[in-house]
N, C-alpha and C positions, 0 to 999 in steps of 0.2 A: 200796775206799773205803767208809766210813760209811755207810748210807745218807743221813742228814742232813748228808754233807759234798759239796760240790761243789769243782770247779776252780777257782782262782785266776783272776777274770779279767783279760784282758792288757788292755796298753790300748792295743796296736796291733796290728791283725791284718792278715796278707797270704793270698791268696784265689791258688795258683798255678795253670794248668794249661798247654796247650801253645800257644793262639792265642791266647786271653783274647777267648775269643767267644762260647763256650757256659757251660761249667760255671763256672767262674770268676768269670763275670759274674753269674751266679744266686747262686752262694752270698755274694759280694758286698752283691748290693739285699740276702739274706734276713737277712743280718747287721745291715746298717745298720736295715731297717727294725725289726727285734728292740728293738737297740743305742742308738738316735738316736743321741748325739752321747757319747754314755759310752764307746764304742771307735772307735779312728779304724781303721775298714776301708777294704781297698785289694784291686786283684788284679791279675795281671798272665800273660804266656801267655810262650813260652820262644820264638818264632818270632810276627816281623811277619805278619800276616795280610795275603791277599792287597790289590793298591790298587784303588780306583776314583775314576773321576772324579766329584767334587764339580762339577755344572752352576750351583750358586749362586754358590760361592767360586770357579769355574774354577782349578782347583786338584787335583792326584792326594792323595786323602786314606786311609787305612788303613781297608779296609774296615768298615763297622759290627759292631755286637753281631746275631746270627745273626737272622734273622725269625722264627723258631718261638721262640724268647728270649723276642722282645719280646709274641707273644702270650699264650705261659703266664704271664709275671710281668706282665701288666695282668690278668689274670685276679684275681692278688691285690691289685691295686692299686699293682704298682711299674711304674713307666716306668722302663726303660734306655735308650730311645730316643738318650738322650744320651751314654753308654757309649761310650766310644773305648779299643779296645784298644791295649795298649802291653805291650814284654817289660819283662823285670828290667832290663836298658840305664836303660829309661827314665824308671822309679823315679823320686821327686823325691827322697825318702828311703827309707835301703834299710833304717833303725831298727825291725824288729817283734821284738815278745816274742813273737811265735807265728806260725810259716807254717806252710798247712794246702795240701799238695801231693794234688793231686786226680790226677792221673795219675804212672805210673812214673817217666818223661821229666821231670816237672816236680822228683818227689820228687830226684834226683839236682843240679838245680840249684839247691832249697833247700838242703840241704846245704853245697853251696860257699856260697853266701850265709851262711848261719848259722854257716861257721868265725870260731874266734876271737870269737865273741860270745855275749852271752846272752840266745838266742833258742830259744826250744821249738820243734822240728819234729812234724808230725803228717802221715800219711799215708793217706788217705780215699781207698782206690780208687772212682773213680764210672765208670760205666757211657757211652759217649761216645751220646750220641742221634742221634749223625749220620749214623750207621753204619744206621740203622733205616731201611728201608724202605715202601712199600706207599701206601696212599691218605692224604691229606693229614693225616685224623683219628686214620689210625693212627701217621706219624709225630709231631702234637702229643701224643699218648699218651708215646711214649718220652721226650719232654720233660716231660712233666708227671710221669715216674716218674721221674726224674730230680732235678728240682724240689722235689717231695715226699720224697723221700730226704735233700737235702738238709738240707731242712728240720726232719724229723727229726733229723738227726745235730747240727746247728747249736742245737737245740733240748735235744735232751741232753748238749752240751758244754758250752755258756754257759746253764747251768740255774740259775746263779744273780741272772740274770738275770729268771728267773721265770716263763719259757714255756712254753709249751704246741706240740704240733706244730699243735693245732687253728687257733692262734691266727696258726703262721706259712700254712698252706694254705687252697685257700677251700672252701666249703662241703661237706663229707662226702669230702674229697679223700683223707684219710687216715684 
């Protein structure tokens, strides 16, 4: 490509991985916060995430978006606090010009989704942070390289958009 030419961008984009707990939900906020309201981003994981009980609503509700999640992206000023994961089931619309399959597992279920239509598929192996061990700071570490990967990648995809990875990560992150 050009250098002065970038990608077309879509103007629906789907964010897949396997829970829609971790990665998915990052590259998610980092789009929307990029994007505002110019792409309608979405994400979703391939398997309901385990339940737990909601004490407020007394109610069994789908686990949240991961803790270490929500730390690194208030780091850059995104709450996902409010982030309920959902699979492809439960879609409200399953209409994207672009899925972007963050895991193997996920990429094979894009796929069937995107038959028969016309939808770009994209495949960003990311690194799962959950699998990281050690003391508290060194697993926010694998999250935040994670995060910042993203961000980079998200950064040079939708670069006509105008970003900077500076601009998605917080201070000397990347």
């Amino acid at each position: 490509m050009p250098p002065d030419a970038s990608p077309t961008l879509p103007g629906a984009v789907l964010f897949a991985c396997n829970l829609n707990q971790v990665r998915s939900p990052i590259a998610e906020a980092l789009l929307k916060r990029l994007a505002g309201d110019r792409i309608y981003v979405d994400s979703c994981g391939l398997k309901r995430p385990s339940v737990v009980h909601d004490d407020v609503r007394d109610e069994d509700v789908a686990a949240p978006v991961d803790p270490f999640v929500e730390v690194v992206m208030a780091e850059l000023g995104c709450d996902v606090t409010h982030h309920r994961p959902k699979t492809f089931s439960d879609l409200e619309d399953s209409s994207f010009d672009l899925v972007i399959s963050l895991t193997p597992e996920a990429q094979h279920r894009s796929v069937e989704l995107a038959r028969g239509r016309a939808t770009d598929i994209e495949y960003w192996p990311t690194q799962d942070p959950t699998l990281s061990d050690g003391s508290r700071e060194a697993r926010l570490a694998a999250y935040r390289e994670v995060r910042d990967a993203l961000a980079a990648r998200i950064a040079e995809r939708f670069s006509a958009l105008d970003p900077s990875p500076i601009d998605l990560a917080p201070n000397g992150a990347l």
